[in-house]
C-alpha positions as CSV (number, residue, x, y, z in Angstrom):
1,X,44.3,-16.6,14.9
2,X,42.7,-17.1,18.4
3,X,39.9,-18.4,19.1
4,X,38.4,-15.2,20.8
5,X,40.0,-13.4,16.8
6,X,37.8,-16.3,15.4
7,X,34.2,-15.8,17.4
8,X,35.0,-12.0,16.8
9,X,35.4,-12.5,13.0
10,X,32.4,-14.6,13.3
11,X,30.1,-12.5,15.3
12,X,31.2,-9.1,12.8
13,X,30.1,-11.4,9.7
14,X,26.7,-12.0,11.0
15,X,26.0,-8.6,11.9
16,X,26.7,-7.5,8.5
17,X,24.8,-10.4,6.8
18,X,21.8,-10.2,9.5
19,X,20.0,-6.9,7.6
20,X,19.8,-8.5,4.3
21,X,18.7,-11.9,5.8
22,X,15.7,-9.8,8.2
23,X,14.9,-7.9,4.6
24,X,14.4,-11.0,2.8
25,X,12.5,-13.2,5.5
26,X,9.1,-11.9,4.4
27,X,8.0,-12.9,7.8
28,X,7.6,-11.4,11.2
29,X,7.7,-7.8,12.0
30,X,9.5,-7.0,9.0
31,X,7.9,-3.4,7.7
32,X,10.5,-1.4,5.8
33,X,10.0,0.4,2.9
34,X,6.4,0.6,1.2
35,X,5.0,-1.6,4.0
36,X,6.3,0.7,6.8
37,X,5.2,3.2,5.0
38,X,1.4,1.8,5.1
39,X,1.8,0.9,8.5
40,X,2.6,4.0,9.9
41,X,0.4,6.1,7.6
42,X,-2.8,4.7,8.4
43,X,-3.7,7.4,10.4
44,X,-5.6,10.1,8.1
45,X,-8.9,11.2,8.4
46,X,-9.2,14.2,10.9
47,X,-6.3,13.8,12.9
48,X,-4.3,13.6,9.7
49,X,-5.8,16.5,8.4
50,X,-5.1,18.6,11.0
51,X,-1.8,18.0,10.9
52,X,-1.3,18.2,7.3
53,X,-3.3,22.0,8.1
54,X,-0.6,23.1,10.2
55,X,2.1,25.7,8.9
56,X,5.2,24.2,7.0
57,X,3.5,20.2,7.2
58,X,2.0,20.2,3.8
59,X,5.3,21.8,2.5
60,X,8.1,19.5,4.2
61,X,5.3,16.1,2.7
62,X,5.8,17.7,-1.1
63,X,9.2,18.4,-1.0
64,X,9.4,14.8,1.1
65,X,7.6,13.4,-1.7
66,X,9.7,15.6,-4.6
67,X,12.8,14.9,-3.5
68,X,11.6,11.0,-3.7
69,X,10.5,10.9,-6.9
70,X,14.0,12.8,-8.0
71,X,15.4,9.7,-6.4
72,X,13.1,7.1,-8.2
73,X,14.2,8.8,-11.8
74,X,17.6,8.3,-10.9
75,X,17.3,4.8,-10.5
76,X,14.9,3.9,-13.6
77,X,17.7,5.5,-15.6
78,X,19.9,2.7,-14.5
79,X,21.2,-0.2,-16.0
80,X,20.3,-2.3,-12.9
81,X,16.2,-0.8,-13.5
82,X,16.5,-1.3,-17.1
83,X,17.1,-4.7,-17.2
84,X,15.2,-6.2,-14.1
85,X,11.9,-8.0,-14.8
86,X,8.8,-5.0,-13.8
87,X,4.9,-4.7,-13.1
88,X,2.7,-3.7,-15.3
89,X,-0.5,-3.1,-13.1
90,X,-2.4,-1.1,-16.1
91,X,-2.6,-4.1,-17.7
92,X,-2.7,-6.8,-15.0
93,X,-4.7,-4.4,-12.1
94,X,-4.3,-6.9,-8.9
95,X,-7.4,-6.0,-7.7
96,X,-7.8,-8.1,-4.6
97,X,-10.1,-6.4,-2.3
98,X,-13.4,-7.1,-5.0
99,X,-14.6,-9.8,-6.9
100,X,-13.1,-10.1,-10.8
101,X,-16.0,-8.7,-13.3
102,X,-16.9,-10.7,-15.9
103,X,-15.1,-10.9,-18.7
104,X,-17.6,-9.3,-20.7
105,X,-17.9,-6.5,-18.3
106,X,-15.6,-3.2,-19.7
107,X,-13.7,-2.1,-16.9
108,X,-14.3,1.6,-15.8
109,X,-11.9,4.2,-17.6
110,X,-9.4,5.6,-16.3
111,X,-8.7,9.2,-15.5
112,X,-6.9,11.6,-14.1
113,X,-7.5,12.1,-10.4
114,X,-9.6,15.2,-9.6
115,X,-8.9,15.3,-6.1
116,X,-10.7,13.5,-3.1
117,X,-12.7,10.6,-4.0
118,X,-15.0,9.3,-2.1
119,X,-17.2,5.9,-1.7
120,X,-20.6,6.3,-0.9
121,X,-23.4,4.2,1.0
122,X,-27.1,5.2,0.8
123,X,-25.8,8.8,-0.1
124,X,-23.7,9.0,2.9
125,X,-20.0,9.0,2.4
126,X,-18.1,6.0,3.4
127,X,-14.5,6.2,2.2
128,X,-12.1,9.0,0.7
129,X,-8.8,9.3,-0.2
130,X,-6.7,11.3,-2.5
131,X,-4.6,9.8,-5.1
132,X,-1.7,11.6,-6.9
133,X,-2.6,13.8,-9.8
134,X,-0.2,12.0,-12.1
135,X,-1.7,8.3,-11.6
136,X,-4.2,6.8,-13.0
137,X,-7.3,6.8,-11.4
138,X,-10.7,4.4,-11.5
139,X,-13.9,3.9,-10.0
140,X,-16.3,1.3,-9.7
141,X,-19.3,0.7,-7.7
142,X,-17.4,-0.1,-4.4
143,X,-14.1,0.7,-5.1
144,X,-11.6,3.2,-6.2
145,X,-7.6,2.2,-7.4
146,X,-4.9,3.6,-9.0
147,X,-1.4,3.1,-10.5
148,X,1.4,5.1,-10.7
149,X,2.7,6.8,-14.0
150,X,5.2,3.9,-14.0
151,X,2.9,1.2,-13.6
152,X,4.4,-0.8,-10.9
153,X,2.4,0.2,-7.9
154,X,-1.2,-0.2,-7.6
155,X,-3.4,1.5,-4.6
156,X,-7.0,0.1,-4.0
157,X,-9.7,1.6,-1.9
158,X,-12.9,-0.6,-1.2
159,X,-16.1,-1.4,0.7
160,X,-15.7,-5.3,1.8
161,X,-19.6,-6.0,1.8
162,X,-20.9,-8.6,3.8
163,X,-17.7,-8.7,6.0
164,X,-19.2,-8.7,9.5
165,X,-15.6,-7.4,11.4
166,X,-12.2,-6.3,11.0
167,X,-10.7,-9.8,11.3
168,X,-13.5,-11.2,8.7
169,X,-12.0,-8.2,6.3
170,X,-8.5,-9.3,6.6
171,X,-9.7,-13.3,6.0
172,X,-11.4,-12.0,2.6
173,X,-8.1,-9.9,2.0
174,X,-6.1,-12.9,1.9
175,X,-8.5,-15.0,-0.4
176,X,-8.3,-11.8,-2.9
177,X,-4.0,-11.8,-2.5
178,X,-4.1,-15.7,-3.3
179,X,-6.2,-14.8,-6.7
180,X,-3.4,-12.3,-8.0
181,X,0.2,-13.5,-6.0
182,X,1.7,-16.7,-5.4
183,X,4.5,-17.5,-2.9
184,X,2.8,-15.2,-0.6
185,X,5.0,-15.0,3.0
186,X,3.0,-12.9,5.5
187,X,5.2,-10.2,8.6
188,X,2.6,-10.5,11.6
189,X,-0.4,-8.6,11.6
190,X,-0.5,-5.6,13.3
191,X,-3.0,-3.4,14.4
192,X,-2.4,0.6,13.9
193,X,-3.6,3.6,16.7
194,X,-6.6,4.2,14.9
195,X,-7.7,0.5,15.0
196,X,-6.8,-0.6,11.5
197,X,-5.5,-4.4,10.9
198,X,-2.6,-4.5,8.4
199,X,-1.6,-7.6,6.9
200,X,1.7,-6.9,5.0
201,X,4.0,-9.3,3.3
202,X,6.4,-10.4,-0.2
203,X,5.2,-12.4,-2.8
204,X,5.4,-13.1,-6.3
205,X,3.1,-11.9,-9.0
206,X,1.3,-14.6,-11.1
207,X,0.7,-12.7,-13.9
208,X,4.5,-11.3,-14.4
209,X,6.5,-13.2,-12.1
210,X,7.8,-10.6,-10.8
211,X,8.6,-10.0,-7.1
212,X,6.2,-7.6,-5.1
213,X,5.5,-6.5,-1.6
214,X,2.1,-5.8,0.0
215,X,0.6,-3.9,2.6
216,X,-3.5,-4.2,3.1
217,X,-5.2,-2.2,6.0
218,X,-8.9,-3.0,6.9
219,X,-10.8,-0.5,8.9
220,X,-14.3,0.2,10.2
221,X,-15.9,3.0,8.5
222,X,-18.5,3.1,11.4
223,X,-21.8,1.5,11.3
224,X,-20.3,-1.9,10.9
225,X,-19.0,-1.2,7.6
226,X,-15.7,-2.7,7.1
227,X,-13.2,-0.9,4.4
228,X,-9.7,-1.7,3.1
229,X,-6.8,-0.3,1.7
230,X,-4.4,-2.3,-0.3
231,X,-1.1,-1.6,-2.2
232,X,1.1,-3.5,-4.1
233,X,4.8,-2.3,-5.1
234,X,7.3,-4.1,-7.1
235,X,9.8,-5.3,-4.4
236,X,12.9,-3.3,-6.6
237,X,11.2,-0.2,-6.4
238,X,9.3,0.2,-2.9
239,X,12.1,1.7,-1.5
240,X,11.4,4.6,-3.6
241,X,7.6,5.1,-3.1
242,X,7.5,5.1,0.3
243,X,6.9,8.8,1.0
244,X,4.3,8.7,-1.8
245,X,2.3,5.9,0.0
246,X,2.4,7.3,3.2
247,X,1.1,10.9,2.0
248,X,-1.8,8.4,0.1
249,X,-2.5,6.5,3.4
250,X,-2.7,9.8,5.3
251,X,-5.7,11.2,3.1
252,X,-7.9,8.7,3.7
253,X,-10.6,9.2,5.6
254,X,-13.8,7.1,6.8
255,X,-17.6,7.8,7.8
256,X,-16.8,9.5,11.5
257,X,-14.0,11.7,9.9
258,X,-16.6,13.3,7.7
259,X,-18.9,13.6,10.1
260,X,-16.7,15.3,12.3
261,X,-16.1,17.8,9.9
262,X,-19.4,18.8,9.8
């Protein structure tokens, strides 16, 4: 074989080993599946709306979202799903954006969602979004989450009190990862149109062990008060809840949305 034969050989191999190594980094841009799907869903509140408003767009996101979970039931009837290690966030809810309650303290029910729910500050609305019907839904003082029928993603909405900015946000996001994931590798932060910050990463679960993939984006609601929106996905499974997350991310909506509505 020639050298030119060898560099060629060499050169084909890396190309085909280069994806896998880029998906597994857990650093730099990376932003496939669940993450990407944060990423480029952040966008929501009227803008989103009007969009989802026009003719055929709500349509094309269900059957989108359909055809996705056909997909995910697939694979969970698999041998490979069956016996990999999974999440149970009903039992172990991540909840990094708040503060642990005391042991002591019963955790609010949970329900099915009804629809849009919203945060509220002094009787103004800060924060919405609108979880799938088939999750499981709760709602505390400052916060709303959710997990999927399956257990192995968990969606949190919440007011980060006493953050003075976006970045500040993002610094009390990390501190509330650290409490719930170890071997935490951060992509670079990015910043959506609307003016969100998303950190976005891999990790490991501490309760379960189990590998997981993150995507937090911190906003300002308006007034100074700073929101976030976190998800964690099992890392074997994102892939198939992408569509989901995005069509989550794209329902939320701040304080200026609703008042623009008005």
């Amino acid at each position: 074989m020639t050298r030119i034969q060898v560099l060629g050989v060499a050169v084909l191999a890396f190309l085909m080993l280069a994806p896998d190594a880029t998906a597994q980094r857990g650093g730099g841009a990376v932003r496939s599946g669940a993450r990407g799907a944060v990423v480029g869903g952040l966008v929501g509140g009227e803008s989103g709306a009007a969009t989802g408003a026009k003719i055929g767009a709500v349509t094309g996101a269900a059957r989108t979202v359909g055809a996705e979970a056909q997909q995910r039931a697939q694979y969970q009837a698999s041998t490979a799903y069956q016996s990999a290690p999974r999440s149970d966030f009903n039992q172990a809810p991540p909840q990094v954006l708040v503060n642990a309650p005391p042991a002591a303290t019963a955790a609010p029910a949970a329900t099915a969602p009804g629809g849009e729910a919203v945060l509220r500050k002094d009787g103004k609305p800060v924060v919405g979004v609108t979880l799938p019907s088939d999750w499981k839904q709760a709602t505390g003082d400052n916060y709303i989450s959710g997990v999927s029928t399956d257990g192995q993603v968990y969606a949190m909405i919440a007011t980060l009190e006493g953050a003075a900015d976006k970045q500040a946000g993002v610094d009390r996001v990390k501190q509330g990862l650290l409490r719930y994931l170890q071997d935490i590798k951060y992509d670079d932060q990015t910043e959506t149109k609307r003016g969100a910050l998303v950190v976005t990463g891999t990790a490991k679960g501490k309760k379960a062990g189990v590998d997981v993939v993150f995507a937090v984006g911190v906003m300002d609601a308006g007034g100074g008060q700073i929101v976030g929106a976190a998800f964690i996905v099992d890392s074997r499974i994102e892939d198939y809840y992408k569509a989901a997350i995005r069509q989550i991310c794209e329902t939320i909506r701040v304080g200026d949305d609703f008042a623009a509505k008005k």
